[in-house]
TIROLUM-652613 format. One record per atom (N, C-alpha, C): atom name; x, y, z. Coordinates in Angstrom, 3 decimals, decimal comma, always signed. Example, Ala and Ser with C-alpha at 12.3 -4.5 7.8 and 13.67 -1.06 7.14 Angstrom:
2
site	u	v	w
N	+13,190	-5,690	+7,800
CA	+12,300	-4,500	+7,800
C	+13,200	-3,300	+7,800
N	+12,850	-2,250	+7,080
CA	+13,670	-1,060	+7,140
C	+12,900	+0,030	+7,870
This chain:
201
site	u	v	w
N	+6,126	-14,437	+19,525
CA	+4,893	-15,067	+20,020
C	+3,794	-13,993	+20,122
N	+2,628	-14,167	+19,400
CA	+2,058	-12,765	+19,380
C	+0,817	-13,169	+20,592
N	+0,218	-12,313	+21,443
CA	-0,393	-12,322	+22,271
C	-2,204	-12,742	+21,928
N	-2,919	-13,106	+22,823
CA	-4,505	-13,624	+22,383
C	-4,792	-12,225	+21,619
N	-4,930	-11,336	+22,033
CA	-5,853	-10,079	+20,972
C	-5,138	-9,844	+19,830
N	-4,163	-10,182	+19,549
CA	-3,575	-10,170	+18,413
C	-3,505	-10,933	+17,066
N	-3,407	-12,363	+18,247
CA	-4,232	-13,825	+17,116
C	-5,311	-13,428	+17,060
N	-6,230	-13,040	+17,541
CA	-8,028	-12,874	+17,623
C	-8,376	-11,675	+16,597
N	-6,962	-10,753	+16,155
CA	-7,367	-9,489	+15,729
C	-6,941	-10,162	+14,114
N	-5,633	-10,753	+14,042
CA	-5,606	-11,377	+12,904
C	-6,641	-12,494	+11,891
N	-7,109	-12,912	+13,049
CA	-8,386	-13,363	+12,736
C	-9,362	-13,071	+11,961
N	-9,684	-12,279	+12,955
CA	-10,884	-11,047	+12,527
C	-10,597	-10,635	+11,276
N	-9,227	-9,989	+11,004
CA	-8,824	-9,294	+9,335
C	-8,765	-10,028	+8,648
N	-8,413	-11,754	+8,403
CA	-8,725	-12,372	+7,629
C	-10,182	-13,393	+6,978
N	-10,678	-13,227	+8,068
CA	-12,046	-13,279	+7,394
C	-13,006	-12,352	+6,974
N	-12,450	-11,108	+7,481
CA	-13,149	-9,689	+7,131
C	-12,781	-9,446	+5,647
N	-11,771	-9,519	+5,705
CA	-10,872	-9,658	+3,909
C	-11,781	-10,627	+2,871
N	-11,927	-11,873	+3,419
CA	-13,128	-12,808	+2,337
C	-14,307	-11,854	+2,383
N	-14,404	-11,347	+3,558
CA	-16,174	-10,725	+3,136
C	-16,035	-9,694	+2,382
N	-15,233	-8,740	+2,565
CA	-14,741	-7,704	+1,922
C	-14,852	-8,068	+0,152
N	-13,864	-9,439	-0,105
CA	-13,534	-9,625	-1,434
C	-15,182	-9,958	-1,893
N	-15,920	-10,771	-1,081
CA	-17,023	-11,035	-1,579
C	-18,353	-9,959	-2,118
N	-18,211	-9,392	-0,887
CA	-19,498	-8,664	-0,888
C	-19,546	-6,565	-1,341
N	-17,774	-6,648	-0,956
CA	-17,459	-5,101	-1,085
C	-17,039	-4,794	+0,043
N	-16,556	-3,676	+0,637
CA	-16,373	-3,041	+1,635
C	-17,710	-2,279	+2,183
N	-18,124	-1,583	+1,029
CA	-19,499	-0,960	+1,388
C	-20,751	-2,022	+1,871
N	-20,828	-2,639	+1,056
CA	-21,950	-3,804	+1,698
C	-21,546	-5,254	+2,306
N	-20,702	-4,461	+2,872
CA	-20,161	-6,062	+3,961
C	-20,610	-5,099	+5,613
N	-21,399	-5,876	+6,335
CA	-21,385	-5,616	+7,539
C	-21,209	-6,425	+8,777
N	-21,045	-5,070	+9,903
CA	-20,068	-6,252	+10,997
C	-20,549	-7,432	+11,315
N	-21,947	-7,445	+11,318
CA	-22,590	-9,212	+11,275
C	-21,812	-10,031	+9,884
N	-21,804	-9,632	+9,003
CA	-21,380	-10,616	+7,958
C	-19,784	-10,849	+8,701
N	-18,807	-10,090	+8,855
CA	-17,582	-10,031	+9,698
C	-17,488	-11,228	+11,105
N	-18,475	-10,885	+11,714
CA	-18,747	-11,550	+13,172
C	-19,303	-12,773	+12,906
N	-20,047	-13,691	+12,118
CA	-20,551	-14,482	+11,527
C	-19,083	-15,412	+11,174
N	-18,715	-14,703	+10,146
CA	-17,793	-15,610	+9,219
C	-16,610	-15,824	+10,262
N	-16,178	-15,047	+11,797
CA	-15,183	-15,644	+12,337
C	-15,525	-16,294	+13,811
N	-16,927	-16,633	+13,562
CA	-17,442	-17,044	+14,588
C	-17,374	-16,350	+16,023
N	-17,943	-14,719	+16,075
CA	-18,111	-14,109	+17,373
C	-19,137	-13,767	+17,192
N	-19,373	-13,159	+18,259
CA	-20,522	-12,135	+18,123
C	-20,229	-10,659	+17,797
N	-21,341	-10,177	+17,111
CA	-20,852	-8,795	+16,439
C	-20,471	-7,730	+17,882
N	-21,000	-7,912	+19,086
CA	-20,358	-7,213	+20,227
C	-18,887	-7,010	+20,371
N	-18,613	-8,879	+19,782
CA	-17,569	-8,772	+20,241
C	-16,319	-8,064	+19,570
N	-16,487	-8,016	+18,480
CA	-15,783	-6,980	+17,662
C	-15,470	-5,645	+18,127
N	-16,387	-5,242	+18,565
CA	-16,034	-3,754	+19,319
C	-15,150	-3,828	+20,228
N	-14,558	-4,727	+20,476
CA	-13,454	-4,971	+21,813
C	-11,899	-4,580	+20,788
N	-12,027	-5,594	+19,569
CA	-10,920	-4,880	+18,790
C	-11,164	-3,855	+17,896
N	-12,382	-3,336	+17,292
CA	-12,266	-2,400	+16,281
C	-13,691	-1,788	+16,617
N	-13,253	-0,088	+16,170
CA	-14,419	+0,624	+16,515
C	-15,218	+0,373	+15,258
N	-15,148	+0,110	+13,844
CA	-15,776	-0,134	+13,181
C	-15,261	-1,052	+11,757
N	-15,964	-1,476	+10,922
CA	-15,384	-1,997	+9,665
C	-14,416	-1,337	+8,813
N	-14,510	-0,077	+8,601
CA	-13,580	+0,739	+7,840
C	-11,888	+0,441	+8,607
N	-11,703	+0,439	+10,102
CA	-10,730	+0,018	+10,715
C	-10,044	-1,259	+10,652
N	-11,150	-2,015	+10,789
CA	-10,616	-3,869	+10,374
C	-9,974	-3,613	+8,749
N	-10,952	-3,301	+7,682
CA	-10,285	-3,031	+6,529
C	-8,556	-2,922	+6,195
N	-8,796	-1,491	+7,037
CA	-7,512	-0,639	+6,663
C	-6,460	-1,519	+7,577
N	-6,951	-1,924	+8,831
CA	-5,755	-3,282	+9,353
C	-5,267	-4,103	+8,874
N	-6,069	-4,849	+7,697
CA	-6,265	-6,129	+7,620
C	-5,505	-5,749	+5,831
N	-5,602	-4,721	+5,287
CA	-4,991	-4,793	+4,098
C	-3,948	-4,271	+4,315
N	-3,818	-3,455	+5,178
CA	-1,972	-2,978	+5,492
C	-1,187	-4,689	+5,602
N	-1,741	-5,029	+6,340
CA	-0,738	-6,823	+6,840
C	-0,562	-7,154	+6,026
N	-1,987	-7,916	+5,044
CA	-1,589	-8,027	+3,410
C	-0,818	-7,569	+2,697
N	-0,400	-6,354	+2,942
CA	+0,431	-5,440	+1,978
C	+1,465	-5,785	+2,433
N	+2,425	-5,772	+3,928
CA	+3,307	-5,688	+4,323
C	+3,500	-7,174	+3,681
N	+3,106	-8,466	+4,012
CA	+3,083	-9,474	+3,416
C	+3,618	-9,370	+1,668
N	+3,071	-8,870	+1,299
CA	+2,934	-8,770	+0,071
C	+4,194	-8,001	-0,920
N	+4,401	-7,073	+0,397
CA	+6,043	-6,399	-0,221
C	+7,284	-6,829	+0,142
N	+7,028	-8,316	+1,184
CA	+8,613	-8,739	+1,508
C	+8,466	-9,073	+0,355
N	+7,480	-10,072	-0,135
CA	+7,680	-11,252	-1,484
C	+7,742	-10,708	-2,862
N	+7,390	-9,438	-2,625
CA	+8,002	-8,318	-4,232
C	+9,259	-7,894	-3,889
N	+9,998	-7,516	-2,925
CA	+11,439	-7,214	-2,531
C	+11,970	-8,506	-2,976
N	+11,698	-9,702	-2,788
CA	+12,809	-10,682	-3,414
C	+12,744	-10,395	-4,963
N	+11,544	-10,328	-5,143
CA	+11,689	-10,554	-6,513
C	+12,516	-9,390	-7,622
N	+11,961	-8,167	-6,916
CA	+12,835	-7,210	-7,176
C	+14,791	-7,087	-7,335
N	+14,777	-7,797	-6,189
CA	+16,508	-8,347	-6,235
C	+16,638	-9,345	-7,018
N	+15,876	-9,643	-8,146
CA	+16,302	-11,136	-9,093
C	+16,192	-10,048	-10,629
N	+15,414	-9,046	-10,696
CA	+16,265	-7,797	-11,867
C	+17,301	-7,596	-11,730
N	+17,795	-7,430	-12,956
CA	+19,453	-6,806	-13,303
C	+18,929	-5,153	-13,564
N	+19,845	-4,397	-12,696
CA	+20,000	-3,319	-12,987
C	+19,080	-2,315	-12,327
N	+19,826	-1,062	-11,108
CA	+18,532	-0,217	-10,129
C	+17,660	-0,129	-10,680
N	+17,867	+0,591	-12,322
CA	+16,162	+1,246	-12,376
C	+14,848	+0,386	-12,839
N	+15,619	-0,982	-13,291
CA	+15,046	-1,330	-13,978
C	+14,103	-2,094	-12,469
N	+15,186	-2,666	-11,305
CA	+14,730	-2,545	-9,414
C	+13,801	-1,916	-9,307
N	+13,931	-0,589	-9,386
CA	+12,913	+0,447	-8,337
C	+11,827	+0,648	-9,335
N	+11,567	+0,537	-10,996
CA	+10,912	+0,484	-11,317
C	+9,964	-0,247	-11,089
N	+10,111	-1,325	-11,323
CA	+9,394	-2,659	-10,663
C	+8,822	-2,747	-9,793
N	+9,613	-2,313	-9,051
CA	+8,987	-2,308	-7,288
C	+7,627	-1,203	-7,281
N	+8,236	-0,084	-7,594
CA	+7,523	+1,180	-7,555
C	+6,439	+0,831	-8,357
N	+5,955	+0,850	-9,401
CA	+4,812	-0,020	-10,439
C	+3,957	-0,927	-9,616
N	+4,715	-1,934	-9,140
CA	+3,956	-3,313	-8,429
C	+3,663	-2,685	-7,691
N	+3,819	-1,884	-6,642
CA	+3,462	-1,636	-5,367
C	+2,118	-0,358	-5,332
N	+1,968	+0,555	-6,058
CA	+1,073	+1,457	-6,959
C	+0,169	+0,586	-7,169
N	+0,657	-0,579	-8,161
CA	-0,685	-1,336	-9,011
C	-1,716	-2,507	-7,745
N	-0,703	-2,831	-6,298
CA	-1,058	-3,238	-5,390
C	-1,918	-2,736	-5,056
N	-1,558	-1,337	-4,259
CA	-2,292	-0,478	-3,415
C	-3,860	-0,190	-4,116
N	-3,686	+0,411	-5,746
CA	-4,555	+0,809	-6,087
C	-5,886	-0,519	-6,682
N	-5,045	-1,996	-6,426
CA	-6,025	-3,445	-6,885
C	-6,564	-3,386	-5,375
N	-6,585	-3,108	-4,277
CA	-6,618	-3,686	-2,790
C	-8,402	-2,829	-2,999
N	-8,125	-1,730	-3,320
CA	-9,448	-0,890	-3,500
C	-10,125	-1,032	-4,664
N	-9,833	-1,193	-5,448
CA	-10,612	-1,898	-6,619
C	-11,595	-3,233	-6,328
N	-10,575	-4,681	-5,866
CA	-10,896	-5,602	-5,835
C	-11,917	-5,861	-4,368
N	-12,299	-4,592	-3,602
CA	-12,573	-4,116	-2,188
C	-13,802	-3,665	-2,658
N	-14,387	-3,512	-3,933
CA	-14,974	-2,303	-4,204
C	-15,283	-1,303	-3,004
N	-14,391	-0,566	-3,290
CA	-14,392	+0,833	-2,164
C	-14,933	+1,943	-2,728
N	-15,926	+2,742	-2,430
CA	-16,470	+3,522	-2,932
C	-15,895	+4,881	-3,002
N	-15,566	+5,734	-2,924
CA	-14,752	+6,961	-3,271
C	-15,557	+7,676	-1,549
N	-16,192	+7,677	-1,392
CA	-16,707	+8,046	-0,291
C	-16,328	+7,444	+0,993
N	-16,246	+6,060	+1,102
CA	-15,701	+5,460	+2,023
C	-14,377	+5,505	+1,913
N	-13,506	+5,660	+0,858
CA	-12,461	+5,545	+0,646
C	-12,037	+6,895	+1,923
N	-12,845	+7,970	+1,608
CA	-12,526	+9,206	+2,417
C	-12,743	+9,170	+3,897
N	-13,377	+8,008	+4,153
CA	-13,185	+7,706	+5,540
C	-12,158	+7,203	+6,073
N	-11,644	+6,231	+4,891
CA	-10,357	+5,549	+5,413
C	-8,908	+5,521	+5,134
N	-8,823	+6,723	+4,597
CA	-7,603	+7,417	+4,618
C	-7,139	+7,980	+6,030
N	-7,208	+8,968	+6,640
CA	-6,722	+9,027	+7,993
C	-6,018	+7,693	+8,651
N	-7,122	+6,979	+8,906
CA	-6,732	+5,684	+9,742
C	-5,592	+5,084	+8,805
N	-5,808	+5,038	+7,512
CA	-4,421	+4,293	+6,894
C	-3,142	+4,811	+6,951
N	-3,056	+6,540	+6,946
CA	-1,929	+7,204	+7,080
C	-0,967	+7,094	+7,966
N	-2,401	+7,000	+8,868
CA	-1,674	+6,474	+10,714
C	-0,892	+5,218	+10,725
N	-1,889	+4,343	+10,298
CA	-1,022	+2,998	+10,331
C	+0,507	+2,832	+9,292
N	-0,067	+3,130	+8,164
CA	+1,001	+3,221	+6,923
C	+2,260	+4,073	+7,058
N	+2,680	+4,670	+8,203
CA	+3,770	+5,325	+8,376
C	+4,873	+4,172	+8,361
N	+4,719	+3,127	+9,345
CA	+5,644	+2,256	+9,577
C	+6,296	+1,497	+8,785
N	+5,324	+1,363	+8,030
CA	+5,461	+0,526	+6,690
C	+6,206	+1,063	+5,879
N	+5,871	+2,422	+5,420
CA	+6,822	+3,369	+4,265
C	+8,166	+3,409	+5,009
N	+8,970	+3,534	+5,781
CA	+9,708	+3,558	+6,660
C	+10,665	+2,658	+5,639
N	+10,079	+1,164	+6,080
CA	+10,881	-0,087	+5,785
C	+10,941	+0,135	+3,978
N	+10,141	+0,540	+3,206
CA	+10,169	+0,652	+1,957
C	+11,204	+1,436	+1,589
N	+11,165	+2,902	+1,941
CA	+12,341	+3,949	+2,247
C	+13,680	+3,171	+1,991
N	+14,019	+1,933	+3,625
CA	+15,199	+1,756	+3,954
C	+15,571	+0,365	+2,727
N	+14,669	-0,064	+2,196
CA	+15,082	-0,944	+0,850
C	+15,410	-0,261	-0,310
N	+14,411	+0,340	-0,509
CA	+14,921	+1,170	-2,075
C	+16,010	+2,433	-1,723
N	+16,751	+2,641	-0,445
CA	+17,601	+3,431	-0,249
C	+19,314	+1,955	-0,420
N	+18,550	+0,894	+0,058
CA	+19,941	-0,201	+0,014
C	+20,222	-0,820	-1,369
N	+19,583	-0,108	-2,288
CA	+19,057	-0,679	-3,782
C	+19,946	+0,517	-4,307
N	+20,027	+1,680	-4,212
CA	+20,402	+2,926	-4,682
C	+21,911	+2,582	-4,063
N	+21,886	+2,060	-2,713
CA	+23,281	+2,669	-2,377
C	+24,683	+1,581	-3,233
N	+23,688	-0,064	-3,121
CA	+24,264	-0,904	-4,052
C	+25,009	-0,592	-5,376
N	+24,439	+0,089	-6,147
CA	+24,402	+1,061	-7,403
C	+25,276	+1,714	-7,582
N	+25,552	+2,530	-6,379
CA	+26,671	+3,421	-6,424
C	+27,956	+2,767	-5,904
N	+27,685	+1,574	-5,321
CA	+28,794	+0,878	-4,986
C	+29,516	+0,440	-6,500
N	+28,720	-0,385	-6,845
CA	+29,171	-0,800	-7,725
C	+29,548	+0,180	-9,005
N	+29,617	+1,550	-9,246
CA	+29,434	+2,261	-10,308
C	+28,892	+2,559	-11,313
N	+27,405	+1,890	-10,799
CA	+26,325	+2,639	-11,579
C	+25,700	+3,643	-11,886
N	+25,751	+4,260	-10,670
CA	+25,187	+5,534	-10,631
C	+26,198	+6,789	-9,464
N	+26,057	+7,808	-9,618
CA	+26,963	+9,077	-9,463
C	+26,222	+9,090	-7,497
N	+27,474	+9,043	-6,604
CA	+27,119	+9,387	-5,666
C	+26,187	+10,507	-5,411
N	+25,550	+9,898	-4,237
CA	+24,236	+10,955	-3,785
C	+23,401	+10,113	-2,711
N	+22,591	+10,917	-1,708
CA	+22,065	+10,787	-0,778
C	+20,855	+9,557	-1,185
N	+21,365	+8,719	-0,830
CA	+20,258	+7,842	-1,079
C	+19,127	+7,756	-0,273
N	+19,554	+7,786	+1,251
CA	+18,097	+7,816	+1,299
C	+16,811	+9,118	+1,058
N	+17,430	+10,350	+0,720
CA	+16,761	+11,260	+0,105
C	+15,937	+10,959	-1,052
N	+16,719	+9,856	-1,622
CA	+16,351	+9,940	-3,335
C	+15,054	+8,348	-2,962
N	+15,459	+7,972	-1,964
CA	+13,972	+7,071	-1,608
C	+13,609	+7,374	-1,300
N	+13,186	+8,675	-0,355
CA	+12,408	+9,446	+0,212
C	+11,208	+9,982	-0,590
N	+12,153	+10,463	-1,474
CA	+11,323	+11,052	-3,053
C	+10,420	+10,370	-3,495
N	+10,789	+8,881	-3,832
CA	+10,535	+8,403	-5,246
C	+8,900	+7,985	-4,161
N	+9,252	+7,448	-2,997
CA	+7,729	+6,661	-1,987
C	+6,982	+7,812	-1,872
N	+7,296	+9,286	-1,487
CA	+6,586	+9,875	-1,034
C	+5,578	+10,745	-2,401
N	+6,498	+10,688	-3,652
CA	+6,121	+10,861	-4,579
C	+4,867	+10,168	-5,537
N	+5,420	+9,143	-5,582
CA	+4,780	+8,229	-5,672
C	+3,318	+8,187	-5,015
N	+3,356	+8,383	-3,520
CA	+2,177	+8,029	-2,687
C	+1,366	+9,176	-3,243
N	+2,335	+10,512	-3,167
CA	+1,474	+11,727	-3,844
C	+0,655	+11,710	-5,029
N	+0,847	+11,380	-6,054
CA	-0,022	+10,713	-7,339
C	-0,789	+9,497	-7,704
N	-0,693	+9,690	-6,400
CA	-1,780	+8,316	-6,228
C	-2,704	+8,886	-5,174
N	-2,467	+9,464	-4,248
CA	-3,371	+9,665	-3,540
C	-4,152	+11,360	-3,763
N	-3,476	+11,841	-4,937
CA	-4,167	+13,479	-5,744
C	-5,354	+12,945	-6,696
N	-5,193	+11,848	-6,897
CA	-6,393	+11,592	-7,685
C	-7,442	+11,002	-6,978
N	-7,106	+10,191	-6,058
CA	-7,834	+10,047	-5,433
C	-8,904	+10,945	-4,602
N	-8,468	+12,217	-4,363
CA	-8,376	+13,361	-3,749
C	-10,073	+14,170	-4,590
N	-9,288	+13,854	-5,910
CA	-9,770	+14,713	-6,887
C	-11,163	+13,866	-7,126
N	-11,385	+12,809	-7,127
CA	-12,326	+11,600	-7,262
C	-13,433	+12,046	-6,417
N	-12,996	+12,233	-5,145
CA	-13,692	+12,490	-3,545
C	-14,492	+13,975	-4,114
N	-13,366	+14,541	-3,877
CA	-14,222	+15,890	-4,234
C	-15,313	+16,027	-5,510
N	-15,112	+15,237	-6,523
CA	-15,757	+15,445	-7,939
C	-16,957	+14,634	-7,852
N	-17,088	+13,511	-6,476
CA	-17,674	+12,657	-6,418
C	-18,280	+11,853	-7,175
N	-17,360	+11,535	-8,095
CA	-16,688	+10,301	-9,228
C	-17,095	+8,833	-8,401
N	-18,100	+8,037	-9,514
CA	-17,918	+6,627	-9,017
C	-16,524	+5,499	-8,784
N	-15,935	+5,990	-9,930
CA	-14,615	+5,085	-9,985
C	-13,629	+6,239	-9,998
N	-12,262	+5,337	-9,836
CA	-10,861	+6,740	-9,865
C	-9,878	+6,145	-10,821
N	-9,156	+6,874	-11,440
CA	-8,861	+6,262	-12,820
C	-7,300	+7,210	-12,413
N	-6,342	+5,526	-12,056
CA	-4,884	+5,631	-11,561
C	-4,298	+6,306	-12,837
N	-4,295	+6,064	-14,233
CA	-3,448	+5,588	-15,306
C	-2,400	+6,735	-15,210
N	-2,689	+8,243	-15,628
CA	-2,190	+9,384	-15,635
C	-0,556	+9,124	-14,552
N	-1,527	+9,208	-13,160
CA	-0,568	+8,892	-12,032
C	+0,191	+7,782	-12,218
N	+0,581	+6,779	-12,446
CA	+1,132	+5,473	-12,831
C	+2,244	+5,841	-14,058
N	+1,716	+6,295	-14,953
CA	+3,059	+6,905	-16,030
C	+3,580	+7,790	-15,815
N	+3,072	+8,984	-14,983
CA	+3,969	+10,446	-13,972
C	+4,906	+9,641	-13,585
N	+4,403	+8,599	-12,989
CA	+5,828	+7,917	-11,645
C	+6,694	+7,203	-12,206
N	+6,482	+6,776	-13,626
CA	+7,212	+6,051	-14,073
C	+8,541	+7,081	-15,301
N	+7,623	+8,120	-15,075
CA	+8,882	+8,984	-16,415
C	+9,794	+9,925	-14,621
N	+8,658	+10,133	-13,567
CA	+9,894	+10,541	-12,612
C	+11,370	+9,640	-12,123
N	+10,887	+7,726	-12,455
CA	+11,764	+7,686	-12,105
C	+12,977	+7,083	-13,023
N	+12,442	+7,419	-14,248
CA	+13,257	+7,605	-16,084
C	+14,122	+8,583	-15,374
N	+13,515	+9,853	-15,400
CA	+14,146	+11,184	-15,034
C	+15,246	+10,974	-13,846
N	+15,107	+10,850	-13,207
CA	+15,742	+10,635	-11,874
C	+17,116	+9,942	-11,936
N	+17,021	+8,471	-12,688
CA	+17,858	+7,950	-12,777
C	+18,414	+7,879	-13,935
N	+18,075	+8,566	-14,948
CA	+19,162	+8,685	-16,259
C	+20,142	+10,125	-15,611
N	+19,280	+10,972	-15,094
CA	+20,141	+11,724	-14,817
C	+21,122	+11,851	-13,596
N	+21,137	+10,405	-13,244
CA	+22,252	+10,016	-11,836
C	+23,070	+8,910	-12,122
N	+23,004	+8,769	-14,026
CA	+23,859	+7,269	-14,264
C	+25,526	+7,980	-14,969
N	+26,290	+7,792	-14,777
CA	+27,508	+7,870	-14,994
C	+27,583	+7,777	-16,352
């Protein structure tokens, strides 16, 4: 049963999300926000110190949303790598559509990293403990050569997050209009070629 500021905060992120999709992140403001969920823009400051915060709230949920219903689907592939590939890909091509389809500017983007890191811990956590029950399956069955699984999910998320978020990095600093995933997206995909040809029996 989730409590009033919580319905009120969910709220808030889902109509902040339409304005967002509509107008951008950059030119959506807290009146357009406060408007579309019927408060007053005061009242917003009670849950969020600013828009960049509702954002990064409101697309983490989405996301979390968004990765139970790729985890099923992921368990309807035959075969880990062809699993964690999938997953790992979709979830990259997620993260990096949320800011695209947000138009997020490379500048704001640098605002709202911190706040996402913070929040996004919890989340990688649960990702970790799936693609570690995906690996360990694997070895049950004799697919792949015992080994620390959850190490080897440790890797592949944190890896992963790393080449995605170096370019991003590199974008900020170069102060680049757009950020161009592709490079990072095929790194992650020959690490996890690499990884798992060389852990198959």
């Amino acid at each position: 049963m989730m409590s009033k500021k919580e319905v009120n905060k969910e709220k808030i992120g889902k109509a902040a999300m339409k304005c967002f999709m509509k107008f951008g992140l950059d030119k959506t403001t807290l009146d357009d926000i406060a408007q579309s969920v019927g408060l007053n823009k005061a009242s917003l400051y009670y849950y969020y110190k600013n828009k960049e915060d509702i954002f990064v709230e409101a697309a983490l949920k989405e996301g979390e949303d968004y990765l139970v219903s790729l985890q099923q689907k992921v368990l309807a592939k035959k075969g880990v790598e062809s699993q964690v590939s999938f997953y790992m890909e979709s979830r990259f091509n997620y993260y990096k559509n949320v800011l695209n389809m947000n138009s997020v500017s490379v500048e704001t983007l640098n605002k709202i990293l911190p706040r996402f890191f913070e929040l996004y811990e919890a989340l990688m956590k649960r990702e970790k403990q799936f693609l570690s029950l995906l690996i360990k399956k694997a070895i049950d069955e004799g697919e792949l050569e015992k080994t620390n699984t959850e190490k080897i999910a440790s890797v592949l998320i944190n890896i992963s997050d790393a080449l995605k978020h170096s370019v991003e990095q590199q974008a900020i600093l170069k102060m680049e209009s757009e950020i161009d995933y592709s490079n990072s997206l095929k790194d992650m995909k020959f690490l996890i070629s690499l990884m798992f040809n060389g852990l198959k029996k």
